[in-house]
DRENMI-682589 format. One record per atom (N, C-alpha, C): x, y, z; residue in one letter. Coordinates in steps of 0.001 Angstrom, whole numbers, plus 500000, padded with zeros to 6 digits. Example, Ala and Ser with C-alpha at 12.3 -4.5 7.8 and 13.67 -1.06 7.14 Angstrom:
BEGIN
513190494310507800a
512300495500507800a
513200496700507800a
512850497750507080s
513670498940507140s
512900500030507870s
This chain:
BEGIN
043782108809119105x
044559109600118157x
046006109128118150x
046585109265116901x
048089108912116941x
048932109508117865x
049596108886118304x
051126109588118959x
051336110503118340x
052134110598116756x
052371111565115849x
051654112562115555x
051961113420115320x
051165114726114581x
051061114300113246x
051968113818112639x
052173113566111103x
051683112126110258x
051767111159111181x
050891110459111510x
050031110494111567x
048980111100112028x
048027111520112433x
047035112263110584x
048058113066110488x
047957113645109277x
047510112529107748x
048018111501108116x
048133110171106572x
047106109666107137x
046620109350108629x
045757108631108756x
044520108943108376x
044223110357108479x
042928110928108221x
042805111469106836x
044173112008105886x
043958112820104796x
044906111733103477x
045187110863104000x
046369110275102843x
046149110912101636x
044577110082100808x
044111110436099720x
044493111537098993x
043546112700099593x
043610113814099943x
045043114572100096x
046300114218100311x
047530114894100077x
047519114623099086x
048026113561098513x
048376112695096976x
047717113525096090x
046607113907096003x
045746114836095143x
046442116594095001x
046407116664096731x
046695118104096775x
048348118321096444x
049159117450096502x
050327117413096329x
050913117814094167x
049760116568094082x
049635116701092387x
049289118277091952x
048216119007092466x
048282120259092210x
049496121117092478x
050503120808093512x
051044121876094446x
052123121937093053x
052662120326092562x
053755120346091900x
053540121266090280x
052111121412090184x
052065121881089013x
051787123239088874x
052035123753090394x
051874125051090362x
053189125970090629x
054492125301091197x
055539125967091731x
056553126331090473x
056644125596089498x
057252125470088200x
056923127304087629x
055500127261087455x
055072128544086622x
055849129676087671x
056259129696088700x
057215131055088930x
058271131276088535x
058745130812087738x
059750130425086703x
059406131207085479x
058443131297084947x
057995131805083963x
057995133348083918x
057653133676084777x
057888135527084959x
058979136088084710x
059914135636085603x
061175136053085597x
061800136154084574x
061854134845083982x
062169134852082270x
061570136060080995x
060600135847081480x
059885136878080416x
060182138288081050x
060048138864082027x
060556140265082683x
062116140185081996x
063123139456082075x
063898139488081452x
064241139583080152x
063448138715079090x
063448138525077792x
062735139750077284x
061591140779078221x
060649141762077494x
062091142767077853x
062407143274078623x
063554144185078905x
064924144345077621x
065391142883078076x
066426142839076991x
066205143189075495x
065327141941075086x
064998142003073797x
064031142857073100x
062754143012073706x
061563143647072950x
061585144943073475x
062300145315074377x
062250146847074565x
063858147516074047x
065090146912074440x
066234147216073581x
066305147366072242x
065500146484071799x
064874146404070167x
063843147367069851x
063181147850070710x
061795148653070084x
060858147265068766x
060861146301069740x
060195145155068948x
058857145233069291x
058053145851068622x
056885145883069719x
056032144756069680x
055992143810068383x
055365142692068115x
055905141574069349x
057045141706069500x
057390140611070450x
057238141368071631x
057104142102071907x
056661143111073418x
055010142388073636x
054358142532072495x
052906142262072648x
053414140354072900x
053988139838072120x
053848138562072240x
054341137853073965x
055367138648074222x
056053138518075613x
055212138577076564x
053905139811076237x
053013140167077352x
051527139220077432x
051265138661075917x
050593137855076020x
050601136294076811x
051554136353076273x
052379134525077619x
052473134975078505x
052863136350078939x
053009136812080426x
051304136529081378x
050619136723080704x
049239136978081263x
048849135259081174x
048985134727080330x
048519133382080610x
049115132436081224x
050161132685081555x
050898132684082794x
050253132785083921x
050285133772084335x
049368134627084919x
047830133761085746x
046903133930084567x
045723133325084581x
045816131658085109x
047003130628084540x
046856129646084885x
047541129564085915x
048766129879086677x
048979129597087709x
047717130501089145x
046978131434088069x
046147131824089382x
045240130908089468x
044348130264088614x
043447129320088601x
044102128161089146x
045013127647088893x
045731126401090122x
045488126506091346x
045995127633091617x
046524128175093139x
044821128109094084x
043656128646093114x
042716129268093363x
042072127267093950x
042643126738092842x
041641125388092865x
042566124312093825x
043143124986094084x
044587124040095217x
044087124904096622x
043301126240097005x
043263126792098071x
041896126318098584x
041352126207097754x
039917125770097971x
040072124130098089x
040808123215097686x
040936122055098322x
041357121835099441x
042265122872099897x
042536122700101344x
042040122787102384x
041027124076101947x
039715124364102958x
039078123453103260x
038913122212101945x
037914121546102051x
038520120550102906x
039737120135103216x
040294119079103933x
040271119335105444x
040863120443105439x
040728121259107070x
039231121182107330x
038090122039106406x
036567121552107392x
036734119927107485x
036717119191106670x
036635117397107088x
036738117212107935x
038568117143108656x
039188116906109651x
038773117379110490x
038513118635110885x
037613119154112093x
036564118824112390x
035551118945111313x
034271118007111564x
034706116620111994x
035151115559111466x
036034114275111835x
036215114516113618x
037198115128114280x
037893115249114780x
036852115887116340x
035665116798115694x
034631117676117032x
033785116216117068x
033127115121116118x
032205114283115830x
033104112759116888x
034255113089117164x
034899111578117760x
034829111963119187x
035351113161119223x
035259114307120364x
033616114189121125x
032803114797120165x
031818114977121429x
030612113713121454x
031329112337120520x
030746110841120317x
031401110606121559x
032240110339122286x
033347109958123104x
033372110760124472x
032818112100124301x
032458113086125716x
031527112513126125x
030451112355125703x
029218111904126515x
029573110751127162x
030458110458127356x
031003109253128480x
031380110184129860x
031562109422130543x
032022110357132176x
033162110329132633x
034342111022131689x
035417110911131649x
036364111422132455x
035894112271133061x
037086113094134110x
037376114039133870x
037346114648132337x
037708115920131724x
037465116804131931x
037870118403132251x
037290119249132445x
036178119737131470x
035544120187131988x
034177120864130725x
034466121955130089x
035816123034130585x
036640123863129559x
037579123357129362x
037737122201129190x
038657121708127643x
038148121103126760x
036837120134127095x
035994119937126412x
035463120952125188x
035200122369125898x
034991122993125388x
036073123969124275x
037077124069124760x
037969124514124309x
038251124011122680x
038742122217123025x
038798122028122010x
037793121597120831x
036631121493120919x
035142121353120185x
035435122675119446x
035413123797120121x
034965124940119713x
036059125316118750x
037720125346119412x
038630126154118687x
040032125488118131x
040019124272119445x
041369123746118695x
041361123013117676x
040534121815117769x
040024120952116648x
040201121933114909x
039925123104115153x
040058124026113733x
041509124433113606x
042385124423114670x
043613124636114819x
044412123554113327x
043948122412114539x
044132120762114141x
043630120871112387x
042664120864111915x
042492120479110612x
043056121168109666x
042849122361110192x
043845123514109183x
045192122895108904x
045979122395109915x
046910122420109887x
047238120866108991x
046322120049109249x
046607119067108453x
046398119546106613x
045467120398106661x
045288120642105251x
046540120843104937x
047452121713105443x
048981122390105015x
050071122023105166x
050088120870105800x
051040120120106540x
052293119500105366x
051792119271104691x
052388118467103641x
052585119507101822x
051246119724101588x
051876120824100013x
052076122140100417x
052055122484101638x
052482123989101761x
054253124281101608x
054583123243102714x
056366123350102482x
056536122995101053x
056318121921100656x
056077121359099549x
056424122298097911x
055224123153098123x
054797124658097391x
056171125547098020x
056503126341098805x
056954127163099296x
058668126910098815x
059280125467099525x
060441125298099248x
060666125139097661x
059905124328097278x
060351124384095248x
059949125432094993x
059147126673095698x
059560127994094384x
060890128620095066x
061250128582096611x
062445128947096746x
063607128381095775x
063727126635095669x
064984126167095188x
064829126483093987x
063820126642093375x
064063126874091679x
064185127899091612x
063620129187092107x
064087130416091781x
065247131152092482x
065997130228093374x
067051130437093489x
068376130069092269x
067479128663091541x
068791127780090645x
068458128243089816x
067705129003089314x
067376129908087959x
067983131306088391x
068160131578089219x
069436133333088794x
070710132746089557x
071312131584090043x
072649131318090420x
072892130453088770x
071957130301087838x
072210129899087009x
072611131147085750x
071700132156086157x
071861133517084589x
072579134175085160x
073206134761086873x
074030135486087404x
074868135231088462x
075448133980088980x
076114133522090282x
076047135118091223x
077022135638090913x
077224136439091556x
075949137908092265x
075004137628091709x
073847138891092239x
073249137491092817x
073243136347092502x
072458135221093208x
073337134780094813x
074174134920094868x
074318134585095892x
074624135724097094x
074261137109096258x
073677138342097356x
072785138381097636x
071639137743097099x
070324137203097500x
070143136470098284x
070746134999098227x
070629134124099114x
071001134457100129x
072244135389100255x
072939135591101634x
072415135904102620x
071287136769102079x
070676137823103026x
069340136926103419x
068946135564102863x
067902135025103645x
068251134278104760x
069523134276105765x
070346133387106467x
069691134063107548x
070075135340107640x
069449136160109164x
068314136070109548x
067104135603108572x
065817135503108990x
065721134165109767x
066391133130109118x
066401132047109491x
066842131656110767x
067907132432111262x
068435132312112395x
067619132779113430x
067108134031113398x
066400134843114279x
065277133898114595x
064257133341113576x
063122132813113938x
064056131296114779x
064250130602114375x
065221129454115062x
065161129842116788x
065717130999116753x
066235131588118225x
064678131576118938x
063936132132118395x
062578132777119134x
061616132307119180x
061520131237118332x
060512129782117921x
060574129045119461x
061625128877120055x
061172128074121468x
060646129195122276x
060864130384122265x
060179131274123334x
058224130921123335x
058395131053121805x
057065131404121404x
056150130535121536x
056564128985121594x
055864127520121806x
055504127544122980x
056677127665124097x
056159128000125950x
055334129043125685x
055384130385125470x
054337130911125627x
052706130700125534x
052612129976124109x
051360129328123438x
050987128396124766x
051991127308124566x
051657126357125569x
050821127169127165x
051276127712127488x
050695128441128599x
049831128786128501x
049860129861127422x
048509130578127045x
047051128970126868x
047218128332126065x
046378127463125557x
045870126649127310x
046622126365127975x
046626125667129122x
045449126506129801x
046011127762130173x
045262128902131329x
044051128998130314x
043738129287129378x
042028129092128197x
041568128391128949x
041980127117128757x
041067125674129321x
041246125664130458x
041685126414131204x
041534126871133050x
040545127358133275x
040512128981132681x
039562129826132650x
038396129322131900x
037972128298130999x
036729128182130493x
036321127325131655x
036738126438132136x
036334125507133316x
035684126257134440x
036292127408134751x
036121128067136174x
035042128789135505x
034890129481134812x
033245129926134037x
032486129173134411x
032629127948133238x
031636127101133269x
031348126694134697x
031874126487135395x
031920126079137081x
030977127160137998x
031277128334137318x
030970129311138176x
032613129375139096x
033691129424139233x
034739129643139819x
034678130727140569x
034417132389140140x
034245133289140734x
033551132952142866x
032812131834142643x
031998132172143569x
032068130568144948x
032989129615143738x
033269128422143779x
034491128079144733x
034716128371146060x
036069127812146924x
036600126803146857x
036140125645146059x
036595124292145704x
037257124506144452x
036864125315143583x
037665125300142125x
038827125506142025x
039184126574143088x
040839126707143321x
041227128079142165x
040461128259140958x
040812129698140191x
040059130653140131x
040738132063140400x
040224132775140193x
040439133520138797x
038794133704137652x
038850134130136444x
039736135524136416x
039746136294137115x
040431137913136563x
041663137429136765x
042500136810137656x
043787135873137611x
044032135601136432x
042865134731135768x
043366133922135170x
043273135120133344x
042168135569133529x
042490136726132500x
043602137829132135x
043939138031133211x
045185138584133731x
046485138020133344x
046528136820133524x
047529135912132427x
047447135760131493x
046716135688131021x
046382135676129162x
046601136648128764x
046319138102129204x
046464139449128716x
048335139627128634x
049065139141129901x
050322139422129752x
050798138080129275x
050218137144128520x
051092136153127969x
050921136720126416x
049383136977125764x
049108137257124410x
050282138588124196x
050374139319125309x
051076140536125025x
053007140437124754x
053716139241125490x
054549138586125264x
054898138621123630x
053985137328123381x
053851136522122521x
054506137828121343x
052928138641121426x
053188139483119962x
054151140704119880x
054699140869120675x
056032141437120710x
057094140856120629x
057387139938120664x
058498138944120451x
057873138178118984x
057079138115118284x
056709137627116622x
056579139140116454x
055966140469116272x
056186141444115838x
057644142088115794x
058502141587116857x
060208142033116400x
060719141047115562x
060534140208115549x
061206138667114294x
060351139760113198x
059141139796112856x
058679140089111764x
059133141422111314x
059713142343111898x
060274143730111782x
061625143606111101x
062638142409112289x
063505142189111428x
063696141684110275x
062608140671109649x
062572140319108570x
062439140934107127x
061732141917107701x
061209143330107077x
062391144075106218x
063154144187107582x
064311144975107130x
065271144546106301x
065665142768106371x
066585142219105921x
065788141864104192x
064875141783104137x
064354141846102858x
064922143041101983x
064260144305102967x
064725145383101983x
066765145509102269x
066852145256102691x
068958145211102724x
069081144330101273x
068048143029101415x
068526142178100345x
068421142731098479x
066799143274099212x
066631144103097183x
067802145232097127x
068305146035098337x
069463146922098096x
070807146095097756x
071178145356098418x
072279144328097722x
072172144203095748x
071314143620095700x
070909143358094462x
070940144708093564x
070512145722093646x
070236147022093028x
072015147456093307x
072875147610094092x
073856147813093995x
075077146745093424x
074934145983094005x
075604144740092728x
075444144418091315x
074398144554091079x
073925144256089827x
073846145938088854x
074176147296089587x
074252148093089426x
075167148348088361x
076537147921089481x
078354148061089643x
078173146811088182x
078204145570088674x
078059145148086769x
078022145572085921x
076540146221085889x
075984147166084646x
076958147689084182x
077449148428084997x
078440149941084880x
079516149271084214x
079791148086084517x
081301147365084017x
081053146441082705x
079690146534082608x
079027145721081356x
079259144196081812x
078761143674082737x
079242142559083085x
077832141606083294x
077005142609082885x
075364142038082770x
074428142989082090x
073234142912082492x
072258143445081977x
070864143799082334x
070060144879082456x
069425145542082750x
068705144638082951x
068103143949082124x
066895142966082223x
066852142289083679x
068796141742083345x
068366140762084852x
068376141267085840x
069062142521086196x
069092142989087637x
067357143816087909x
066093143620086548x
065058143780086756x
064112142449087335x
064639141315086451x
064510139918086904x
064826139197088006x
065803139921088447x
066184139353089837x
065450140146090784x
065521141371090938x
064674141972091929x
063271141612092307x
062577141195091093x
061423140512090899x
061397138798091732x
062352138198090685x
063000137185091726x
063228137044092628x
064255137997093533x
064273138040094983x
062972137937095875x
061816139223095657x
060767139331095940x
060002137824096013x
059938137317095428x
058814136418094609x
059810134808095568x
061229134955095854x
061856134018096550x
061590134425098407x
061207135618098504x
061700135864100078x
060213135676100229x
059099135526099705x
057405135484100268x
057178134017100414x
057758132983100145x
057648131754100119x
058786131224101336x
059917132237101239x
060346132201102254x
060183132270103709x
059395133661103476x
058806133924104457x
057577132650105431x
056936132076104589x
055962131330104076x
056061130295105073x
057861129500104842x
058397128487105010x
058812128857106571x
059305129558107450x
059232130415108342x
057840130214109137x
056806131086108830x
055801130814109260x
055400129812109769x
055793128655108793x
055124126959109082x
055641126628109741x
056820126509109912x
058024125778110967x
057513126694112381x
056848127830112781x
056504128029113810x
055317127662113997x
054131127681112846x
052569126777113069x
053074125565113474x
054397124859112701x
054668123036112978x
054983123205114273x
055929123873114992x
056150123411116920x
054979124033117271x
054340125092117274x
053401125170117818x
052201123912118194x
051818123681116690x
051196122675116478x
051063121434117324x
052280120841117051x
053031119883117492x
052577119466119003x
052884120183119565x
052312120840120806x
051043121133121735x
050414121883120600x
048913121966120918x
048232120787120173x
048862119502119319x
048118118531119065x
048591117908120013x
049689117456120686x
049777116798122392x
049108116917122620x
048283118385123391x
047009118691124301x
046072117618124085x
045379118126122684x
044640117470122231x
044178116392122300x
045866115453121914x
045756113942121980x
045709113773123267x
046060114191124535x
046483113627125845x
044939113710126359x
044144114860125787x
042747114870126138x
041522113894125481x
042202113925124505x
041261112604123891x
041368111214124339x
042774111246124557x
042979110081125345x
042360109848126646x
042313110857127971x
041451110399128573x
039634110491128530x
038994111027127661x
038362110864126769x
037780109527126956x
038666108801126237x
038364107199125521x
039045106163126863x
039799106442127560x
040051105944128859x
040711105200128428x
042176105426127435x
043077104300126868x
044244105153127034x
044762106829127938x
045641106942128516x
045782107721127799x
047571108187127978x
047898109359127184x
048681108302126135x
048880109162125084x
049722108717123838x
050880108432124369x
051768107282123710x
053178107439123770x
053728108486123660x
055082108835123836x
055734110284123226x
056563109964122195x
């Protein structure tokens, strides 16, 4: 296996991005389209009592709608299909290459056949059009209301800084933890499989070793359940920013109903991709990480060492 994680990623899926990439780009554009029209039905076809263009606004609204869901639908289902590949790929080199007498433990063997390898493919499926997807609906639907309102746009943006920071901070806690956790698995499946309980040569004992997992998993999700709480909160601070800024305008006539409906929508529709983008950057070190394992095990495996770093 490659040194790289990402690497690793072109070697097995190149094709297969290039394709999924072509979908991703033709799907991030259409969030663009809502906003506009939530705006244009507000302003125009309801200030007007236009109802012909109300119906016409709502009709593009829906096919809208329909085609970016059918993208999304036929871009989610390609990914699946890349992640089973790679895993299948990846358990098929794995347990071609075990049946040698490698040195490996038989719970890591097992470990990764069974669970990481699915870790691994998933992640290649997403590796590449997920940020991809996520960051162009952030930058465009950020440059589409710093473009119709600077000023309610950059009370929006402001407020996505704190999420960013927080996860930054707690992202290395959370990698050692994994790392541990993933390590003591392939401890404890070994000493099973061994019989350890009963085994004075194995050196572990399973309720030990369960016992660590219980207070590492318990770690873990208290420290990602407070990042995710705070995120929570700074979302809703951000739609209150917006509802009071764009309020105080109103009041001064310095905008318009539509957009401070468009932006709220906007905001929303910018902080889930955000969120999104967040997420990945903690699957990517994680990852990162638990594909080391991987590779360092495959490597002795095939009896050609560990990977470079």
């Amino acid at each position: 296996m490659s040194p790289s994680l990402y690497r690793y990623v072109l070697e097995v899926s190149s094709r297969q991005q290039i394709r999924l990439g072509l979908l991703t780009l033709a799907v991030f554009p259409l969030s663009l389209a809502p906003l506009e029209l939530q705006r244009r039905i507000v302003n125009y076809a309801v200030a007007h009592s236009a109802v012909e263009l109300l119906l016409a606004y709502g009709a593009l609204y829906l096919a809208v709608l329909l085609l970016q869901g059918g993208l999304k639908f036929l871009r989610d289902v390609y990914m699946y299909e890349i992640a089973e590949g790679v895993t299948r790929l990846l358990r098929g080199k794995f347990v071609q290459q075990g049946q040698l007498d490698s040195g490996i433990d038989k719970g890591t063997k097992q470990a990764i056949i069974s669970a990481e390898s699915e870790k691994v493919g998933g992640f290649v499926a997403e590796s590449i059009s997920l940020p991809v997807l996520q960051a162009g609906t952030v930058v465009s639907i950020a440059a589409y209301m710093l473009a119709i309102e600077p000023l309610i746009a950059m009370v929006a943006i402001v407020f996505l800084v704190p999420s960013v920071v927080v996860v930054g901070l707690a992202q290395p806690i959370l990698n050692r933890l994994s790392r541990s956790k993933i390590t003591i698995v392939r401890a404890l499946s070994d000493a099973v499989l061994r019989d350890g309980r009963h085994d004075p040569t194995s050196g572990a004992d399973p309720d030990a070793l369960i016992g660590r997992i219980y207070d590492l998993r318990l770690r873990f999700a208290k420290l990602k359940i407070a990042t995710k709480s705070f995120n929570q909160l700074i979302t809703g601070l951000g739609l209150l920013g917006i509802l009071l800024v764009g309020g105080w305008l109103a009041i001064q006539g310095r905008t318009e109903i539509g957009i401070i409906v468009a932006f709220m929508s906007g905001y929303e529709r910018m902080t889930g991709p955000a969120r999104d983008l967040l997420n990945f950057y903690r699957r990517l070190s994680m990852m990162r990480m638990q594909y080391r394992l991987v590779a360092d095990a495959f490597a002795q495996v095939t009896g050609s060492g560990p990977p470079a770093q």
